[in-house]
C-alpha positions in Angstrom: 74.9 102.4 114.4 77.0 102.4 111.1 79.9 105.2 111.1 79.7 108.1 108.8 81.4 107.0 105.3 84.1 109.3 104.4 83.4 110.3 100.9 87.1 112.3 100.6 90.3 111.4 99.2 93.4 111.2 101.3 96.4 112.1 100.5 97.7 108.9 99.9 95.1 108.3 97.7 95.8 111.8 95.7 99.4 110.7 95.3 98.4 106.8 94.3 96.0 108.5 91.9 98.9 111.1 90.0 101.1 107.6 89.7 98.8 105.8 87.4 97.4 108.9 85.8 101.2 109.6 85.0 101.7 106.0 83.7 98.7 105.7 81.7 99.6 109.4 79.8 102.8 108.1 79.2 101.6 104.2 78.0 97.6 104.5 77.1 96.7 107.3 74.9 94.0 107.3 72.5 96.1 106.2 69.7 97.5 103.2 71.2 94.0 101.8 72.7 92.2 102.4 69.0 95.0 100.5 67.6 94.8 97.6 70.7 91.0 97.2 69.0 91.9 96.5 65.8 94.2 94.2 66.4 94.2 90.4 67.6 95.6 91.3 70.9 92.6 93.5 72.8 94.6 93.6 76.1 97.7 95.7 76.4 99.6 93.3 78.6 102.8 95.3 78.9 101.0 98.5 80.7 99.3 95.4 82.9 102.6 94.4 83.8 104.0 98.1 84.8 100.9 98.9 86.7 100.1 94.9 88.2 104.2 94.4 88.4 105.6 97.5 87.9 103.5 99.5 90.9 102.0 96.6 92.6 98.6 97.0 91.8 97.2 93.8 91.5 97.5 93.0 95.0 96.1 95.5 96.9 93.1 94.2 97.9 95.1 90.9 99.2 96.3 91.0 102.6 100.7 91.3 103.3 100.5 88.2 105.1 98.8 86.8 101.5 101.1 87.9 99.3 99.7 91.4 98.7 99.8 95.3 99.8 97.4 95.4 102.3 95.4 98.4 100.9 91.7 98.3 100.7 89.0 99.2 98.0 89.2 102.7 98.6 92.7 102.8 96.7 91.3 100.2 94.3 88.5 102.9 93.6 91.1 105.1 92.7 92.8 103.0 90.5 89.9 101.9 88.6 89.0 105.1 88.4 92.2 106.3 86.4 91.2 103.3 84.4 88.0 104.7 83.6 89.3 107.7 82.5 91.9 106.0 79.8 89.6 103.4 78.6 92.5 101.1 79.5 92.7 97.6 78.0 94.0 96.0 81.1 91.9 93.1 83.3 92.3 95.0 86.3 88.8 94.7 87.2 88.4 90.9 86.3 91.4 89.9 88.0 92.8 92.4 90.8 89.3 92.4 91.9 86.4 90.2 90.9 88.9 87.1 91.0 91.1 88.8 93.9 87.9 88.6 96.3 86.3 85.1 95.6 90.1 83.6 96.0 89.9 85.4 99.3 86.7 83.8 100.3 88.3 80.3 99.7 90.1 78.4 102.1 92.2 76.8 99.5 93.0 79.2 97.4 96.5 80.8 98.6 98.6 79.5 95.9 96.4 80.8 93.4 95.6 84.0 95.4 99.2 85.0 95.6 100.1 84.4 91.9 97.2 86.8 91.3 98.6 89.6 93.8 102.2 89.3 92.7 101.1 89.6 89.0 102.8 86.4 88.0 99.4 85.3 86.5 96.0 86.7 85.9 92.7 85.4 86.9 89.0 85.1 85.7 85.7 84.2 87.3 84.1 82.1 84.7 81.0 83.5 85.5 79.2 86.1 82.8 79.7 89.4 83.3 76.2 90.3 83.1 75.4 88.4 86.6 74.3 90.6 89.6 75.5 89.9 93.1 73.4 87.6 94.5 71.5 86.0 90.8 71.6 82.4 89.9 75.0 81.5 88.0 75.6 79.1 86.1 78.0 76.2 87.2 79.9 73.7 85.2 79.3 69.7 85.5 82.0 68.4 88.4 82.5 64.8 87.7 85.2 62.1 88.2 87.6 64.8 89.0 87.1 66.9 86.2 85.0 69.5 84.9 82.3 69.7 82.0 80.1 72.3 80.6 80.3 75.7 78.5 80.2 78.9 80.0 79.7 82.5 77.7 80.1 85.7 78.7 83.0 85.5 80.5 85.2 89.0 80.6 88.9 88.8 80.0 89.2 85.1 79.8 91.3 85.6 76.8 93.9 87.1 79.0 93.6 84.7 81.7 96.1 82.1 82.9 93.7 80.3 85.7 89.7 80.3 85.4 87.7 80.1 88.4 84.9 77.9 87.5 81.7 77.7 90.3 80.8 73.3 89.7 77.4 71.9 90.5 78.7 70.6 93.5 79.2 73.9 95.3 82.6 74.1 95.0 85.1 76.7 93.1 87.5 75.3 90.6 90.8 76.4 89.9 91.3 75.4 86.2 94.4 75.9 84.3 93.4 78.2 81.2 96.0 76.5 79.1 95.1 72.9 80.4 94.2 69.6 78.5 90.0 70.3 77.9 89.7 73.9 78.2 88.6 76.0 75.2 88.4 79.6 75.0 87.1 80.9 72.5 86.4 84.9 72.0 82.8 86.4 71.5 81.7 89.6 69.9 81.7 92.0 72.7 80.7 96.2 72.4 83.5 97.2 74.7 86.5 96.4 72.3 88.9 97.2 75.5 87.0 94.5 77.3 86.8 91.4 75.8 83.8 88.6 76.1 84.6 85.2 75.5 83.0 81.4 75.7 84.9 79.0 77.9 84.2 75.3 77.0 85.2 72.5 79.4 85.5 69.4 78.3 86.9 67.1 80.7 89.0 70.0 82.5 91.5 69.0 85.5 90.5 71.7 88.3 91.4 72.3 92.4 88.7 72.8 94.3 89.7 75.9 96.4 86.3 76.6 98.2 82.6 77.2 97.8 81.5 78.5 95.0 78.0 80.1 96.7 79.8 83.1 99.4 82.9 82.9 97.1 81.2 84.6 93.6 79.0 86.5 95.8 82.0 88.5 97.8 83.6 89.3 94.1 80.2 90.1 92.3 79.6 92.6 95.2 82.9 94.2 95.0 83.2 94.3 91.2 79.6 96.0 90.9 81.0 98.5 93.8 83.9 99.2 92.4 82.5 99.3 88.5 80.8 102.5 89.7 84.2 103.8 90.3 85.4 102.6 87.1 82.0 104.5 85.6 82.9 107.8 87.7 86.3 108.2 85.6 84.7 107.5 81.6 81.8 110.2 83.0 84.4 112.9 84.4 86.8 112.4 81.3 83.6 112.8 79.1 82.4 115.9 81.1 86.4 117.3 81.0 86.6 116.6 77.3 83.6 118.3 76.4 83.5 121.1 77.7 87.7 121.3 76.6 86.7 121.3 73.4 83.1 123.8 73.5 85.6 126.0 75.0 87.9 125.9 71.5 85.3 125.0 69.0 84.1 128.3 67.5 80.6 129.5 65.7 79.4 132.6 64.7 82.9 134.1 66.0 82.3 132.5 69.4 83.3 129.9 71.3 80.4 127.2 70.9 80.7 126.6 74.8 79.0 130.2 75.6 75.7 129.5 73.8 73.3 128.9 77.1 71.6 126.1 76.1 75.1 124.0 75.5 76.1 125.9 79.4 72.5 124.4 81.1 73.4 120.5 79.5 77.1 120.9 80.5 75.6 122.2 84.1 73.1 119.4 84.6 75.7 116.8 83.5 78.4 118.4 86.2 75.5 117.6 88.7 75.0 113.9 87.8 78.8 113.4 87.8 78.9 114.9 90.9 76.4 112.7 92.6 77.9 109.6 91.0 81.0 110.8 92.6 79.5 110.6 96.1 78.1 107.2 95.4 80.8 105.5 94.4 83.0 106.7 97.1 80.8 105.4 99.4 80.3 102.1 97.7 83.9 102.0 98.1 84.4 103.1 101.5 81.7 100.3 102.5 83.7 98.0 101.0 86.6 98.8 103.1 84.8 99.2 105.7 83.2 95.1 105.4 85.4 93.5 102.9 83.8 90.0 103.6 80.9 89.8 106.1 77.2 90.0 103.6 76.3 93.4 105.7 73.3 95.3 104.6 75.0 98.8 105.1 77.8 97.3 102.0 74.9 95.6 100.2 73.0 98.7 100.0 76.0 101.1 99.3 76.6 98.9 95.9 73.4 98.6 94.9 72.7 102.3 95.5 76.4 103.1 93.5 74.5 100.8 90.7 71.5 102.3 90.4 72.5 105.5 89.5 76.0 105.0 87.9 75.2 103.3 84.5 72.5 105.8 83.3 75.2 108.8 84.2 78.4 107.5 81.7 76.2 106.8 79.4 74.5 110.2 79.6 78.5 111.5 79.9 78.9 109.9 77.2 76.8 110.0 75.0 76.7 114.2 75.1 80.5 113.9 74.5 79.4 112.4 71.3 77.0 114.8 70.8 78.2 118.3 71.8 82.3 116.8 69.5 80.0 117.3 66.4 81.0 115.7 63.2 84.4 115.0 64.6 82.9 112.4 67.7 81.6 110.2 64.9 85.2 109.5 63.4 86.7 106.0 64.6 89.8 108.2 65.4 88.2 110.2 67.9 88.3 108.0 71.2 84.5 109.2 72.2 83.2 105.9 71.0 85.3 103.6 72.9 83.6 105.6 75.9 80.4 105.5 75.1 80.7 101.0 74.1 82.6 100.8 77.5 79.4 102.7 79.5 77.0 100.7 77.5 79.1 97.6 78.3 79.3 98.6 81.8 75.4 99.4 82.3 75.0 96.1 82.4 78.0 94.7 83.8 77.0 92.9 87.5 74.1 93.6 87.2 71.5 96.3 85.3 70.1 99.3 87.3 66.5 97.6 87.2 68.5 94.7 89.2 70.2 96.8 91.4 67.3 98.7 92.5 65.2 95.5 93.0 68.1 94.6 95.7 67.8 97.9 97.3 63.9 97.4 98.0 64.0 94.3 99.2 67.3 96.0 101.6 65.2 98.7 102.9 61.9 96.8 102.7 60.4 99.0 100.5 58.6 96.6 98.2 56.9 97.2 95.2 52.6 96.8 95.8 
């Protein structure tokens, strides 16, 4: 029988929380990531450096005998949480985790691994972000050594300094993002602080470093359980916001916030953050729990996290839009960068739809 999940923070995980939270008030405010989109350079790779360098982030899902802290995704969670809440333009997600976890799957893949944990580069699955754990992904041509093919959708490429391109010939490729044959080229993305991009190969030098197949399974799994965490942040700093500013906004010589009808939305939203809170702790303390073996009880806990975490930021939101008045429609406001990262991330490994699918087939519940 599986053991209870534990769906509360520990203290270490309060105090890893306040850390980033400080950094990214002092480094990420609204200002700063409105200007990061307007510019050429999407990806604020100084605050990457103080919180991948700086506090060691990058490597906490990598073993100490690997090159990395030793933590688990329980204080990943947090972190990507704190994320969530700042809209931050950093590839945390796509590197610290998504191409953290297939590296770890590989049995060639140290070298690689622990220039990933120790921050000294950043890594990218070259897999679109769209693809669910467990869906068909496309796979580059493997021949002669090198590496053919184009692959779209890929999230924070731009930023990366090694690609990890799944080949027709079931293996993983490290490939050198700067290397003689590789093109990267960006792609009109929603989520300004999250960057899509095509990646063309055209004769690319790569090192195999495992199999592709149980490699981009393990970090589709973890990124879609840990997204919901990610998703859990953007919803509570939507929920805080709001009612922040119903609580100064004033009509009819009252504060907007007392009108009962604004009170029941505010209410119902509380109760859909709070039961995204629950899942996406315990997507993350499954993960701990089986960081690599394919067990149901994980497989279930993320696709449960899934199925319910999308519609609730974009609800979050989407009122915060709403309930900010005239002012949430401004491009100063930062709403709108919430509301393209939860659309963005509604469909990021996976869509709900997909996610439930998963879950039937886990439970054998299938449709008639």
């Amino acid at each position: 029988m599986s053991a209870q999940p534990d769906l509360l923070y520990s203290e270490e995980e309060e105090a890893l929380r306040a850390a980033v939270r400080d950094l990214l008030t002092d480094h990420c405010d609204a200002a700063r990531v409105i200007s990061r989109t307007e510019s050429d350079a999407p990806h604020d790779l100084s605050l990457w450096k103080a919180l991948a360098d700086g506090m060691g982030l990058a490597g906490l899902l990598v073993p100490e005998d690997r090159g990395g802290q030793g933590a688990t995704h329980r204080e990943a969670a947090v972190v990507l949480e704190e994320l969530g809440r700042a809209v931050a333009p950093v590839p945390y997600l796509t590197s610290a985790v998504v191409a953290t976890e297939a590296l770890l799957a590989c049995a060639d893949g140290g070298e690689v691994l622990a220039s990933l944990a120790s921050a000294r580069r950043i890594g990218a699955l070259a897999v679109p972000l769209h693809t669910a754990p467990g869906a068909f992904f496309p796979a580059a041509r493997a021949a002669d050594g090198v590496l053919h093919g184009e692959l779209t959708g890929i999230a924070d490429a731009d930023a990366a300094d090694v690609l990890l391109v799944p080949a027709d010939d079931g293996g993983l490729y490290a490939v050198e993002a700067d290397a003689v044959g590789v093109t990267v080229t960006g792609q009109t993305s929603l989520d300004l602080t999250r960057p899509l991009a095509r990646v063309v190969l055209d004769g690319a030098p790569g090192r195999r470093v495992g199999d592709a197949g149980p490699a981009v399974r393990r970090a589709l799994r973890a990124g879609a359980g840990l997204l919901a965490s990610e998703q859990l942040g953007l919803a509570e700093w939507s929920l805080a916001e709001t009612v922040r500013y119903l609580k100064d906004r004033r009509q009819f010589n009252r504060p907007v916030g007392g009108f009962q009808a604004l009170k029941h939305r505010l209410a119902q939203l509380w109760l859909e953050v709070v039961n995204l809170r629950a899942a996406a702790r315990n997507a993350a303390d499954a993960l701990a729990a089986d960081p690599a073996a394919a067990g149901d009880d994980a497989d279930a806990a993320v696709a449960v996290a899934q199925a319910y975490a999308g519609q609730v930021a974009v609800h979050a939101a989407e009122e915060a839009l709403q309930l900010h008045g005239g002012i949430g429609m401004t491009w100063e406001h930062p709403v709108h960068l919430y509301l393209k990262r939860a659309k963005a991330d509604s469909i990021a490994y996976g869509t709900a739809g997909a996610h439930r699918e998963a879950l039937a087939g886990l439970v054998d519940l299938q449709a008639p």
